[in-house]
Biotite code that builds the C-alpha atoms (Angstrom):
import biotite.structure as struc

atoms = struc.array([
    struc.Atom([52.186, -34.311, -107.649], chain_id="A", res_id=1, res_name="UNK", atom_name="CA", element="C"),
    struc.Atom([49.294, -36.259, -106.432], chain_id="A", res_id=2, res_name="UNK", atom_name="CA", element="C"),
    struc.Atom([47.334, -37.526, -109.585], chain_id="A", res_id=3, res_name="UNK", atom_name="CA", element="C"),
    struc.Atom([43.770, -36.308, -109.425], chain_id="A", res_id=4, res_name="UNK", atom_name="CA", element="C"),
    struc.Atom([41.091, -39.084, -108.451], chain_id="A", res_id=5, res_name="UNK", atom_name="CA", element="C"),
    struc.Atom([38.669, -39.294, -111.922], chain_id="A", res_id=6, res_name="UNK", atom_name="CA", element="C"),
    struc.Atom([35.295, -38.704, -110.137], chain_id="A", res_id=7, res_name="UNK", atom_name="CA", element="C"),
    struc.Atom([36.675, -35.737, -107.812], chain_id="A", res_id=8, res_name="UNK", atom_name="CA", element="C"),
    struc.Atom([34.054, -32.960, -107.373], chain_id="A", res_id=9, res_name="UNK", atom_name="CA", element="C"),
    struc.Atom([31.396, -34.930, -108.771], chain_id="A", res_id=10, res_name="UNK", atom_name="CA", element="C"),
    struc.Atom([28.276, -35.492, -106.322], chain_id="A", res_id=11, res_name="UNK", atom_name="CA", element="C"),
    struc.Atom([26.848, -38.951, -106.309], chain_id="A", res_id=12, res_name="UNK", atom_name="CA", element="C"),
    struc.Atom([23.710, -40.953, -105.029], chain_id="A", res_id=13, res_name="UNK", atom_name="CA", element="C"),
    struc.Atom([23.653, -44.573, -104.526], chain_id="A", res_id=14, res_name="UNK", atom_name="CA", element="C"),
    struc.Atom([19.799, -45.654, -103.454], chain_id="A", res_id=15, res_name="UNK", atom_name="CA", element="C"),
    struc.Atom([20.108, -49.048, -101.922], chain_id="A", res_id=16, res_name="UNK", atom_name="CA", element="C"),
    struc.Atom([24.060, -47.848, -100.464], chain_id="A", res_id=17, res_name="UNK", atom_name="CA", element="C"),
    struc.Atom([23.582, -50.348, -96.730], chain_id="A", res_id=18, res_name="UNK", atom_name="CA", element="C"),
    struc.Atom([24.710, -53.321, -98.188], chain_id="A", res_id=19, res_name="UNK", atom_name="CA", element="C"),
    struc.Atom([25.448, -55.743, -101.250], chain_id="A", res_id=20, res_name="UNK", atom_name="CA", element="C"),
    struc.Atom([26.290, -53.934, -104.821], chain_id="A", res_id=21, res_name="UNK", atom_name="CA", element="C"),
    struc.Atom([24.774, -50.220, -103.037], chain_id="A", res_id=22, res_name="UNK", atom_name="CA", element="C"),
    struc.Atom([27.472, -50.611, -100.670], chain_id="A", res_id=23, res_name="UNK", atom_name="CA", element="C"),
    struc.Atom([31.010, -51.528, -102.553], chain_id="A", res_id=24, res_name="UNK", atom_name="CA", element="C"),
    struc.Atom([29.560, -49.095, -105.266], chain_id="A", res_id=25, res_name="UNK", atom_name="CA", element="C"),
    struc.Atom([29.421, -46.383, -102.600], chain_id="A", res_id=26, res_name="UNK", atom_name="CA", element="C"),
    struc.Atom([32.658, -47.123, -101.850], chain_id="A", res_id=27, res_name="UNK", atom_name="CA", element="C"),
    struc.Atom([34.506, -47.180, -104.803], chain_id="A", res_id=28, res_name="UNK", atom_name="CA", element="C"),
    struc.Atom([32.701, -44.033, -105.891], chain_id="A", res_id=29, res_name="UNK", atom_name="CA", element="C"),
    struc.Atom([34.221, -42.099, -102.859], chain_id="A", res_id=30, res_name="UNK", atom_name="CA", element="C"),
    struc.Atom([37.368, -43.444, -103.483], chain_id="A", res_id=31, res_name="UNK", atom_name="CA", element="C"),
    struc.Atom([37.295, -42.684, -107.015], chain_id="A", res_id=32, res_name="UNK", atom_name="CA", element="C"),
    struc.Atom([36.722, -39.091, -105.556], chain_id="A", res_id=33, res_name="UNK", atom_name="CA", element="C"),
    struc.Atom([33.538, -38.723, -105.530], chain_id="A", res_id=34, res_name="UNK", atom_name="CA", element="C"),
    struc.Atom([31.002, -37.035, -102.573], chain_id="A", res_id=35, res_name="UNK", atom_name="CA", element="C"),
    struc.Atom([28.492, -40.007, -102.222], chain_id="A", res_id=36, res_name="UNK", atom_name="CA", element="C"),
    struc.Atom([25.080, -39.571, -100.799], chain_id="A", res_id=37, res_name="UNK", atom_name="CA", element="C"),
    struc.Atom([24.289, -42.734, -99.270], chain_id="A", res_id=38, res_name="UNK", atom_name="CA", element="C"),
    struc.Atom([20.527, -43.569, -99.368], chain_id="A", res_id=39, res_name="UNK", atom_name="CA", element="C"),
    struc.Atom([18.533, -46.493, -97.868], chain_id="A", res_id=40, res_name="UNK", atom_name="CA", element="C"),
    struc.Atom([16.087, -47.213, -95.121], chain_id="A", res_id=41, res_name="UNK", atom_name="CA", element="C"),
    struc.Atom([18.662, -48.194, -92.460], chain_id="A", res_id=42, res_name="UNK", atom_name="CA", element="C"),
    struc.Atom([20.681, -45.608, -90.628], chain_id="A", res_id=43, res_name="UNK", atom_name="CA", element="C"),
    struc.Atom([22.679, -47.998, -88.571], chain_id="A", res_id=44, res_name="UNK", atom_name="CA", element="C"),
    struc.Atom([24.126, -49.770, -91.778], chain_id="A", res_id=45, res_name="UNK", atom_name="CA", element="C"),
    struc.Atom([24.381, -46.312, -93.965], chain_id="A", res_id=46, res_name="UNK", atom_name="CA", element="C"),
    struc.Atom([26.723, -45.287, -90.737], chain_id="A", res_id=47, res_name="UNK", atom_name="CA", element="C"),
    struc.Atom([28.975, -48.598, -91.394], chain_id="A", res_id=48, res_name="UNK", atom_name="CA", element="C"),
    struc.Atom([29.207, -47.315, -94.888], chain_id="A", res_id=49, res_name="UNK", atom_name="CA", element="C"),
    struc.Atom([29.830, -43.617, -94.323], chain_id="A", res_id=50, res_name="UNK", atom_name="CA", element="C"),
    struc.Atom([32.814, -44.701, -91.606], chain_id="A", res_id=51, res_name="UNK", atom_name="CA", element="C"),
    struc.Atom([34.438, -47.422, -93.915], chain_id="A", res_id=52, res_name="UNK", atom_name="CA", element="C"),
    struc.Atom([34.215, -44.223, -96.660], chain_id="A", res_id=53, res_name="UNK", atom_name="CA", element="C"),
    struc.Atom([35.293, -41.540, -93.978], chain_id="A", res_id=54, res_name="UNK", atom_name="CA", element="C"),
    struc.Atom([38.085, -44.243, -93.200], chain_id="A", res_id=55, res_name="UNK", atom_name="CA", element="C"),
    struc.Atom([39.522, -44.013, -96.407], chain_id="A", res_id=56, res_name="UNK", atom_name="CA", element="C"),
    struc.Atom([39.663, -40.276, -96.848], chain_id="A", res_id=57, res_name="UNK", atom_name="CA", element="C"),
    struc.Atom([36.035, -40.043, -98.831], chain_id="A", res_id=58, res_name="UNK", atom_name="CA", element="C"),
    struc.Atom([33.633, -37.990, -98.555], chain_id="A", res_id=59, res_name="UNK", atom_name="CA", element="C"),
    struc.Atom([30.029, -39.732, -97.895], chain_id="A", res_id=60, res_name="UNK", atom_name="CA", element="C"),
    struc.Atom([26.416, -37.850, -96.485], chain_id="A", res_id=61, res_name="UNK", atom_name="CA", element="C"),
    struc.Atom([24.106, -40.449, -95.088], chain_id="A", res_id=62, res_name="UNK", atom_name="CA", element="C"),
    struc.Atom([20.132, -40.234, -96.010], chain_id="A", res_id=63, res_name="UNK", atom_name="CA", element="C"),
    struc.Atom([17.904, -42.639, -94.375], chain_id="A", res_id=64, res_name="UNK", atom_name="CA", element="C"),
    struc.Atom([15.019, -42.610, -96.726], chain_id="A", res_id=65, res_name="UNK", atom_name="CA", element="C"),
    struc.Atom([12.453, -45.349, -97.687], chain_id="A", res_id=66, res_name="UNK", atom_name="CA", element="C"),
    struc.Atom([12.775, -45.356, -101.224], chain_id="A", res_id=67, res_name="UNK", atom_name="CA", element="C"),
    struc.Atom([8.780, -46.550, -101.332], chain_id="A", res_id=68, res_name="UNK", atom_name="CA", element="C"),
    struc.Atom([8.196, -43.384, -99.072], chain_id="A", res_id=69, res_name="UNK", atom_name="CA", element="C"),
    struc.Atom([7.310, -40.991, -102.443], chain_id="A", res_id=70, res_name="UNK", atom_name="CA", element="C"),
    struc.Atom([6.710, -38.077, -100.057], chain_id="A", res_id=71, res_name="UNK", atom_name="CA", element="C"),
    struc.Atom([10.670, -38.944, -98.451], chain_id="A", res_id=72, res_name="UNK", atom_name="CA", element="C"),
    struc.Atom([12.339, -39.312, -101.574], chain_id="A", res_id=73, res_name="UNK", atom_name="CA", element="C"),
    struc.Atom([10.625, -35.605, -103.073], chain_id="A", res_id=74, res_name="UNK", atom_name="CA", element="C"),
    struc.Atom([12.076, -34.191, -99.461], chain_id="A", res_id=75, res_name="UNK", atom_name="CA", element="C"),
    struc.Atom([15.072, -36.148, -100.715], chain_id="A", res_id=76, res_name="UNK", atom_name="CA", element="C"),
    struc.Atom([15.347, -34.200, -104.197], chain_id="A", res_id=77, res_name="UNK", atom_name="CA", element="C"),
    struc.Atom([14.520, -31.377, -102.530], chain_id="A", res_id=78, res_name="UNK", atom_name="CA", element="C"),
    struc.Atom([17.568, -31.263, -100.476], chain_id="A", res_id=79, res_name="UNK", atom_name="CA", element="C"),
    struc.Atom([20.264, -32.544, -102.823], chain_id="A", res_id=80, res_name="UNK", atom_name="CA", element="C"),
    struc.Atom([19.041, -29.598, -104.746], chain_id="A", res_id=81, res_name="UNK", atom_name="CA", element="C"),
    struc.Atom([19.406, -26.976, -102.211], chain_id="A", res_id=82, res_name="UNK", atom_name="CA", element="C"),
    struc.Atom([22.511, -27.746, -101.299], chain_id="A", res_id=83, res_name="UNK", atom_name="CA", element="C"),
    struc.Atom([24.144, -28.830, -104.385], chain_id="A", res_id=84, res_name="UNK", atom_name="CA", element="C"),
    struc.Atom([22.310, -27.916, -107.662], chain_id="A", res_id=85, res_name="UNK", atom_name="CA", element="C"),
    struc.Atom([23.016, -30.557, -109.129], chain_id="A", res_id=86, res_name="UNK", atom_name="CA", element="C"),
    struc.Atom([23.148, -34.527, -109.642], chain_id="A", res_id=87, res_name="UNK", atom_name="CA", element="C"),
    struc.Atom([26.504, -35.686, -111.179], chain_id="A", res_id=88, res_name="UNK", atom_name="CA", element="C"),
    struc.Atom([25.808, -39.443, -111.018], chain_id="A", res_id=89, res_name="UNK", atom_name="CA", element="C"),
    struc.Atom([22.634, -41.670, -109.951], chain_id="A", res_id=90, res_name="UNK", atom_name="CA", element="C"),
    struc.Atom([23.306, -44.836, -108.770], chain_id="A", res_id=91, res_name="UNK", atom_name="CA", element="C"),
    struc.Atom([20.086, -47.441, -108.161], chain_id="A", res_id=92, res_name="UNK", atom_name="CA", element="C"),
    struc.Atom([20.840, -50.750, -106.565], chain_id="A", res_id=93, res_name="UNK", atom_name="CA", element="C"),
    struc.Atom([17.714, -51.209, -103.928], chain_id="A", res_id=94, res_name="UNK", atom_name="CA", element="C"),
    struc.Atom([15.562, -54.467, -104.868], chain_id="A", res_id=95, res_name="UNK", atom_name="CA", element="C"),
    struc.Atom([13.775, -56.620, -103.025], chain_id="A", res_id=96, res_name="UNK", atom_name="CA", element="C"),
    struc.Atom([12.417, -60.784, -103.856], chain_id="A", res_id=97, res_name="UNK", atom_name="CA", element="C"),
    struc.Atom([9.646, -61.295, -102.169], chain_id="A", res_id=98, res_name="UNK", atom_name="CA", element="C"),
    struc.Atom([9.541, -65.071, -101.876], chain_id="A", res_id=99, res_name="UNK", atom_name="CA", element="C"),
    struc.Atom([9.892, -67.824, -104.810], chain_id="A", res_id=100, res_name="UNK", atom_name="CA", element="C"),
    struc.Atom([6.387, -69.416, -105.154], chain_id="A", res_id=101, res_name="UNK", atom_name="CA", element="C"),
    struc.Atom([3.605, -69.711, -107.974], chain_id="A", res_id=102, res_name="UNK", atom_name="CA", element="C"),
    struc.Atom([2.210, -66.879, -109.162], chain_id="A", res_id=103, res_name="UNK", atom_name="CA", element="C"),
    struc.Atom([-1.076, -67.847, -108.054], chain_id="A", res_id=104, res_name="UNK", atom_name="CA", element="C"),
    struc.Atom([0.070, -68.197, -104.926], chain_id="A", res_id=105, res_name="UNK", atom_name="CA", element="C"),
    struc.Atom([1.195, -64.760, -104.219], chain_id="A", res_id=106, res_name="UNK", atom_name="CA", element="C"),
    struc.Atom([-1.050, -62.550, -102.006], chain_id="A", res_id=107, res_name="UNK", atom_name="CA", element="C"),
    struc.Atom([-1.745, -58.951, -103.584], chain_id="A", res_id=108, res_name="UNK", atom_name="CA", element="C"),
    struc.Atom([-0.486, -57.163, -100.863], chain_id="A", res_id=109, res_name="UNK", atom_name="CA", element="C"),
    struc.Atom([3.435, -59.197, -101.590], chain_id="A", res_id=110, res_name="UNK", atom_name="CA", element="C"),
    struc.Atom([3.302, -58.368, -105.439], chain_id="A", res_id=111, res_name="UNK", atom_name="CA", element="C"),
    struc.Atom([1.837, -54.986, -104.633], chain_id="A", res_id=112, res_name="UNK", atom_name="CA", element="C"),
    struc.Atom([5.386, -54.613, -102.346], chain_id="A", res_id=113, res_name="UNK", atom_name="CA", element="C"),
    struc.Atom([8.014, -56.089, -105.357], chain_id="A", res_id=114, res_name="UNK", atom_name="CA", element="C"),
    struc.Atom([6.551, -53.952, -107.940], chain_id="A", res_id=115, res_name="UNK", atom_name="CA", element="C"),
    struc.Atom([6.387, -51.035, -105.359], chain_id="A", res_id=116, res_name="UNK", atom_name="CA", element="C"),
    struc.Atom([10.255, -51.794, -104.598], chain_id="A", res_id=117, res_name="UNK", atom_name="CA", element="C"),
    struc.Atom([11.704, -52.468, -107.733], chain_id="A", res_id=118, res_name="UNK", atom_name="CA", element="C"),
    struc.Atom([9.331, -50.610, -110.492], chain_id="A", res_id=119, res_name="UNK", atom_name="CA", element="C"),
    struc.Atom([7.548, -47.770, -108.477], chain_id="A", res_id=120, res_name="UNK", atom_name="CA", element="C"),
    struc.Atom([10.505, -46.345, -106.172], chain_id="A", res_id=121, res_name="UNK", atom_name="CA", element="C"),
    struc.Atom([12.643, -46.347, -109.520], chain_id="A", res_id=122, res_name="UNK", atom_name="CA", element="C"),
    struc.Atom([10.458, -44.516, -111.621], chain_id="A", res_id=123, res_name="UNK", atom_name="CA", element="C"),
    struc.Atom([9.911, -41.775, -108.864], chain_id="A", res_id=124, res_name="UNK", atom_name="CA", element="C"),
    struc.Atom([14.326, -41.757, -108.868], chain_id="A", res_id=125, res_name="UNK", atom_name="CA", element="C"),
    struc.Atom([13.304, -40.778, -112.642], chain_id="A", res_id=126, res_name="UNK", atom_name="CA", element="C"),
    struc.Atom([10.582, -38.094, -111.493], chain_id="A", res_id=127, res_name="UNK", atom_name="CA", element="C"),
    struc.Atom([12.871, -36.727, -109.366], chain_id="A", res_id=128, res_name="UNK", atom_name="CA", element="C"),
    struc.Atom([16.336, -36.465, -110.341], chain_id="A", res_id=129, res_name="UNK", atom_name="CA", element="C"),
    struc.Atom([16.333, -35.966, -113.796], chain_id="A", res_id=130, res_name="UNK", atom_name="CA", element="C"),
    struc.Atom([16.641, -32.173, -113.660], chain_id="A", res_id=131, res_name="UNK", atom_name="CA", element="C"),
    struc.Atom([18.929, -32.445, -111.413], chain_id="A", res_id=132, res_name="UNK", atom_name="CA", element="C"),
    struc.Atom([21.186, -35.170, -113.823], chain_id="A", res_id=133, res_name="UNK", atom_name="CA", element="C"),
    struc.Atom([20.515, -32.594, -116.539], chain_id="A", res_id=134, res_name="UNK", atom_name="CA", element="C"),
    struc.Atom([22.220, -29.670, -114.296], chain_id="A", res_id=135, res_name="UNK", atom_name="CA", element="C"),
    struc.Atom([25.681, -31.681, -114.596], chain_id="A", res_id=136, res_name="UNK", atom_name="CA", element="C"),
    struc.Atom([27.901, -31.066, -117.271], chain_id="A", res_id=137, res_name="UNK", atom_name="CA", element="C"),
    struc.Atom([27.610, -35.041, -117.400], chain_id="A", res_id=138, res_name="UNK", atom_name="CA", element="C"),
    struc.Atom([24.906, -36.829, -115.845], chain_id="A", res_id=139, res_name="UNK", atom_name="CA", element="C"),
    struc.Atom([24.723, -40.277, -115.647], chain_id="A", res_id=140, res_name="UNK", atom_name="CA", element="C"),
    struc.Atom([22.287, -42.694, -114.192], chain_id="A", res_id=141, res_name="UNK", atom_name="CA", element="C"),
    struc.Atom([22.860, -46.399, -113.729], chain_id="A", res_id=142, res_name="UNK", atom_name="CA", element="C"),
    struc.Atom([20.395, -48.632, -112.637], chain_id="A", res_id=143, res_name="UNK", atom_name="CA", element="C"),
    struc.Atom([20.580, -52.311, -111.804], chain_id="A", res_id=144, res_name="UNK", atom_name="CA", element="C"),
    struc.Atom([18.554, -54.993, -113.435], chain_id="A", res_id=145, res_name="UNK", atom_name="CA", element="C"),
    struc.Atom([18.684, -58.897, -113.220], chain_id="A", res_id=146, res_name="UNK", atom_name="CA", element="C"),
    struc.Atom([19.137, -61.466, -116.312], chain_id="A", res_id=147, res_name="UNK", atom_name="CA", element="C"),
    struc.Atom([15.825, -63.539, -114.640], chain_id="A", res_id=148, res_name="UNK", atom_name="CA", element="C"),
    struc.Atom([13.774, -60.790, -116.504], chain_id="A", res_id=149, res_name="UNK", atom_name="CA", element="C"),
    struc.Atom([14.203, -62.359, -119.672], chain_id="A", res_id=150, res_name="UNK", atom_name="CA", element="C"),
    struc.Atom([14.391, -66.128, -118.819], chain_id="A", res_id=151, res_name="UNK", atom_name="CA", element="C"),
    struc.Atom([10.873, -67.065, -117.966], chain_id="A", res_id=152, res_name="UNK", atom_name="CA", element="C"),
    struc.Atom([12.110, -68.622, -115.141], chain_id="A", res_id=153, res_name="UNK", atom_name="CA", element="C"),
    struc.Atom([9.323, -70.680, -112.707], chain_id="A", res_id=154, res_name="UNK", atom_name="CA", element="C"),
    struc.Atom([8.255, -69.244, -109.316], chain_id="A", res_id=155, res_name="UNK", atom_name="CA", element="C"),
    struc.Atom([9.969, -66.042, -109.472], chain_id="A", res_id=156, res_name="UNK", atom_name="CA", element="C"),
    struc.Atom([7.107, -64.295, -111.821], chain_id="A", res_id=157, res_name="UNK", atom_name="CA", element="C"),
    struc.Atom([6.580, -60.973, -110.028], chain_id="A", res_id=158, res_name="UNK", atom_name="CA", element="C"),
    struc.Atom([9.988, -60.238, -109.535], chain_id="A", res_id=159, res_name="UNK", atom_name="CA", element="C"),
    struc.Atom([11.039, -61.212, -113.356], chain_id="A", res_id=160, res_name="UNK", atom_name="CA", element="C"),
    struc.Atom([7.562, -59.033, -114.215], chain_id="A", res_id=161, res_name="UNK", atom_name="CA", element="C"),
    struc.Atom([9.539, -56.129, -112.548], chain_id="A", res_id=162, res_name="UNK", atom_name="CA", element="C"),
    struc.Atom([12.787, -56.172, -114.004], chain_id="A", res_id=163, res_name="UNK", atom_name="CA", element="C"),
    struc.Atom([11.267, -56.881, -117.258], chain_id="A", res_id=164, res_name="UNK", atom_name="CA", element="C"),
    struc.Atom([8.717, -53.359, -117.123], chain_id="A", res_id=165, res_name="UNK", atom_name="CA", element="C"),
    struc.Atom([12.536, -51.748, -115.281], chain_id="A", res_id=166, res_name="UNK", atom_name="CA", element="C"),
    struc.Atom([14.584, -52.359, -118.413], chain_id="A", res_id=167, res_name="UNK", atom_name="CA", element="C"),
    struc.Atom([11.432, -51.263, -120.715], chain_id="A", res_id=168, res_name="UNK", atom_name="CA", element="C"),
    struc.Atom([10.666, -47.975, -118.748], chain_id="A", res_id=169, res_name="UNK", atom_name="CA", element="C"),
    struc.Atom([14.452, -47.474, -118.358], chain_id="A", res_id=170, res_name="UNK", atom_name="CA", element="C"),
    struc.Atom([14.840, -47.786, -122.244], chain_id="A", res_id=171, res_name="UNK", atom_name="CA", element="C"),
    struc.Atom([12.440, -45.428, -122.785], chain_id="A", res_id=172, res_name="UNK", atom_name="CA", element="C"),
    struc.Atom([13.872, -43.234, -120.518], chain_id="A", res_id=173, res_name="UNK", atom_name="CA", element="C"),
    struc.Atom([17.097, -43.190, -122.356], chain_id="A", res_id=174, res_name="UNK", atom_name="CA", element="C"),
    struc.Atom([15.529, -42.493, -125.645], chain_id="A", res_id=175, res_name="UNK", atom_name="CA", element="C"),
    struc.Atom([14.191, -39.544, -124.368], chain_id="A", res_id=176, res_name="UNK", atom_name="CA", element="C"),
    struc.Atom([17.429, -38.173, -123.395], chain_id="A", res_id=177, res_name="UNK", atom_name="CA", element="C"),
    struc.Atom([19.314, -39.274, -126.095], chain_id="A", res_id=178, res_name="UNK", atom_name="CA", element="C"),
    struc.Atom([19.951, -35.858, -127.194], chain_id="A", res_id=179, res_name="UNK", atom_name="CA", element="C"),
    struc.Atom([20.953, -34.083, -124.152], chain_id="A", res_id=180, res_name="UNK", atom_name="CA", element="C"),
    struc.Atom([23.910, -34.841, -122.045], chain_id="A", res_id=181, res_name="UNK", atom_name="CA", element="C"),
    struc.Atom([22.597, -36.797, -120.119], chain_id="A", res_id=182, res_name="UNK", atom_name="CA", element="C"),
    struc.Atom([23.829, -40.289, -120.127], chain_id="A", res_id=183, res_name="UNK", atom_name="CA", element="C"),
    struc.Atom([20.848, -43.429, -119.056], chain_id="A", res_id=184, res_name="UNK", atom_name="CA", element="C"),
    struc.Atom([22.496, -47.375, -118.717], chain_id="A", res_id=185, res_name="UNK", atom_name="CA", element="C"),
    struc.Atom([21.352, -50.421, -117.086], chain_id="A", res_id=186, res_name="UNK", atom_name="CA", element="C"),
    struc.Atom([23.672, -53.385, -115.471], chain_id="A", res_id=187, res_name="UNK", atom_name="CA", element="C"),
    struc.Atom([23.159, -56.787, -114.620], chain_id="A", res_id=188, res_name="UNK", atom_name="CA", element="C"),
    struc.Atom([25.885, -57.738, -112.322], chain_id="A", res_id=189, res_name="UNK", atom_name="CA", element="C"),
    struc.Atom([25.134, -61.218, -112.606], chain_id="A", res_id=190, res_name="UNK", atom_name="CA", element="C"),
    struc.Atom([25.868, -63.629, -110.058], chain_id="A", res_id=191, res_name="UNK", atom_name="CA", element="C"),
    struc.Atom([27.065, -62.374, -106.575], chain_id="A", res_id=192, res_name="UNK", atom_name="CA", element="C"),
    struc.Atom([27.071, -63.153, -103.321], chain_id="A", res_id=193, res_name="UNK", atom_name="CA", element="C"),
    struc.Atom([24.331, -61.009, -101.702], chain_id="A", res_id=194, res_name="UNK", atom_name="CA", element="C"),
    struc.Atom([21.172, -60.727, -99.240], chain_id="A", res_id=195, res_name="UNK", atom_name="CA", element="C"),
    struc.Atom([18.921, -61.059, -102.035], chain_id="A", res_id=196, res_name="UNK", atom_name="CA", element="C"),
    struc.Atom([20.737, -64.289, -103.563], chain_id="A", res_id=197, res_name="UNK", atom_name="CA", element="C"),
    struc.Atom([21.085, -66.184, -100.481], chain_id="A", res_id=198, res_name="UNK", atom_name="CA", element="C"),
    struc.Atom([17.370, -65.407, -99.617], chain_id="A", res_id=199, res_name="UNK", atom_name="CA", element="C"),
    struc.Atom([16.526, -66.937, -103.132], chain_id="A", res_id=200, res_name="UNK", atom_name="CA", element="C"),
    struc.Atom([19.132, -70.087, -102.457], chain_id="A", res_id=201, res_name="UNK", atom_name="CA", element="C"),
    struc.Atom([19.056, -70.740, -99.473], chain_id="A", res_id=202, res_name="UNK", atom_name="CA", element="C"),
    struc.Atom([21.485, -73.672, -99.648], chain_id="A", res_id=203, res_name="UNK", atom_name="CA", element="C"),
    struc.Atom([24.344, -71.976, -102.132], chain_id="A", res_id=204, res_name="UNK", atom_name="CA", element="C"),
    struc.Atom([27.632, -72.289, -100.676], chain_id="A", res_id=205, res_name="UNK", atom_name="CA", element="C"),
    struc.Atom([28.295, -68.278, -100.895], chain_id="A", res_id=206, res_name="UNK", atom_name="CA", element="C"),
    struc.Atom([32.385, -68.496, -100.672], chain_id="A", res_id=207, res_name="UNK", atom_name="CA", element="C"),
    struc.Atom([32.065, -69.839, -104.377], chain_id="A", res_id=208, res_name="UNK", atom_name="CA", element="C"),
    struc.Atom([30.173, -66.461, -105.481], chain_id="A", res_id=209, res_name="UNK", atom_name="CA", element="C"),
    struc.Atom([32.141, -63.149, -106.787], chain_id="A", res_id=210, res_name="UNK", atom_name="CA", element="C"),
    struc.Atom([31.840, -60.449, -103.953], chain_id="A", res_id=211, res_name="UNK", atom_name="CA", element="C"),
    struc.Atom([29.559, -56.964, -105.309], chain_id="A", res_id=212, res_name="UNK", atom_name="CA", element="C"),
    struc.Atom([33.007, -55.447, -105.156], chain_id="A", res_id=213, res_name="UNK", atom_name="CA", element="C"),
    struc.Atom([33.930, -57.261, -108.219], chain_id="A", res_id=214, res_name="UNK", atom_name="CA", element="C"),
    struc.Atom([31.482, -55.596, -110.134], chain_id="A", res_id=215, res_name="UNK", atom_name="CA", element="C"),
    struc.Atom([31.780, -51.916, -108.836], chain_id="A", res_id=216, res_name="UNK", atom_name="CA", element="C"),
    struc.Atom([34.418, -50.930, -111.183], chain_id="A", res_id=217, res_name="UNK", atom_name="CA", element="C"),
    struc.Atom([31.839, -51.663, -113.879], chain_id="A", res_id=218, res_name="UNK", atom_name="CA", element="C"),
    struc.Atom([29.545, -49.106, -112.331], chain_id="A", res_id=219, res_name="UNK", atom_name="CA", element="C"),
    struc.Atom([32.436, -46.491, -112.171], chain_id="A", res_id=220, res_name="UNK", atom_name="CA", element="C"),
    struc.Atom([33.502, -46.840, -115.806], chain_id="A", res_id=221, res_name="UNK", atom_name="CA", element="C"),
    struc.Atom([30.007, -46.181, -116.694], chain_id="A", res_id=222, res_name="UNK", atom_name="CA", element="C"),
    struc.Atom([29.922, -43.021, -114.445], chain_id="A", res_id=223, res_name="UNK", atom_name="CA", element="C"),
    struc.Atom([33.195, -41.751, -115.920], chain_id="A", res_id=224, res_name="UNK", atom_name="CA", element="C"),
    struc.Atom([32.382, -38.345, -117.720], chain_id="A", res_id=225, res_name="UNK", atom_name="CA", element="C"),
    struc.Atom([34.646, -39.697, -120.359], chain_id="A", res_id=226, res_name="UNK", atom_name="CA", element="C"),
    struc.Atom([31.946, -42.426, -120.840], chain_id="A", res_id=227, res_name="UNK", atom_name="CA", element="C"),
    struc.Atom([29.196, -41.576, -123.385], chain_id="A", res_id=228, res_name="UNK", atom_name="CA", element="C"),
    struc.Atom([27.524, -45.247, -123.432], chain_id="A", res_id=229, res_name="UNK", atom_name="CA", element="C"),
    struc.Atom([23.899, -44.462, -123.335], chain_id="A", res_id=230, res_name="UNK", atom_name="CA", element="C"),
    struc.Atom([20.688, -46.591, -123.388], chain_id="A", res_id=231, res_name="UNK", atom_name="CA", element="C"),
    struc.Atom([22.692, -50.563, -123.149], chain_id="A", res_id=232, res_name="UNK", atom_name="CA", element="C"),
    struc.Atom([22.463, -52.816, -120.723], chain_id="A", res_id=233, res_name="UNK", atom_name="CA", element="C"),
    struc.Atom([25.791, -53.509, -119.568], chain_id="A", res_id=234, res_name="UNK", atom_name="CA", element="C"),
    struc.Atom([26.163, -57.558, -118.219], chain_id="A", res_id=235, res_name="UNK", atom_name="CA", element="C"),
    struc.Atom([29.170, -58.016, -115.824], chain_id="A", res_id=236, res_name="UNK", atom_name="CA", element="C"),
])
């Protein structure tokens, strides 16, 4: 008899599922047994994922929505909830740099754009999908974050600025679910080798980096109905 997968019949979205941590999370989430809505701007890359997932006997529906597109990702909500009623698991990976410079050098329509991306678009996740969470016998939401936020690091201000208000809104987020069954976590993967960290150094030899597929499994313990963490901030 074929042991049953742990995440079978759950319904999962990753936002940010084209490429780095979104991606191998998307994947190990459909082969954990999950169905796994795969969100992000570009179809082309979304269709990589959903035939590597497809592939592998998952189950994957892609959604090519710009998360800063508040009107897309309500038509987004909309949907899930017509068709399934529910939100098992949130995943949100999507973040973008910007550029390493002094904050006085930064124009106001660049910082506008990485608060937009990495602030904004995850509150209106929130605004959207927490009814649906609270529909599942065991929502969970896990949302990425990034150790810079509390190093006071140099030339990377408005980016640190907006993991720093992330992890505060996120915190308060999970305080106000705290008694529901609804389960709220954030995870700093740490180091990997990824769009984002090779835009940031440039000259890094990547092969020396751990792959985002290291840290999936992290993701899908925290998903794991069996899993009543709530409110940490898990560091991989």
């Amino acid at each position: 008899m074929t042991e049953q997968k742990p995440l079978t019949g759950l319904v999962a979205l990753v936002a940010g599922a084209s490429r780095g941590l979104g991606a191998a999370t998307a994947e190990a989430l459909a082969n954990s047994g999950a169905e796994v809505l795969l969100v992000a701007r570009t179809q082309g890359a979304l269709e990589e994922i959903h035939d590597k997932i497809s592939a592998a006997g998952g189950k994957a529906v892609i959604a090519p929505v710009d998360l800063l597109d508040g009107e897309a990702q309500d038509r987004l909500a909309i949907g899930v909830a017509e068709r399934y009623g529910r939100l098992d698991i949130l995943v949100q990976t999507a973040a973008i740099l910007g550029q390493l410079s002094p904050i006085s050098h930064f124009t106001p329509e660049l910082f506008e754009r990485i608060i937009a991306s990495n602030l904004t678009a995850n509150w209106r996740l929130i605004r959207n999908f927490e009814a649906l969470l609270q529909q599942s016998n065991s929502g969970r939401a896990i949302i990425t974050t990034c150790g810079i936020a509390e190093k006071g690091e140099p030339f990377w201000a408005p980016y640190a600025a907006s993991k720093s208000a992330l992890q505060a809104m996120v915190a308060c987020w999970a305080r106000e679910v705290e008694h529901t069954k609804l389960r709220v976590n954030l995870i700093d993967p740490g180091v990997m080798r990824t769009g984002l960290r090779a835009e940031a150094f440039p000259g890094e030899d990547p092969s020396q980096l751990q792959l985002p597929a290291a840290v999936a499994p992290l993701i899908i313990n925290l998903a794991l109905p069996t899993n009543n963490s709530h409110g940490e901030i898990i560091k991989a």
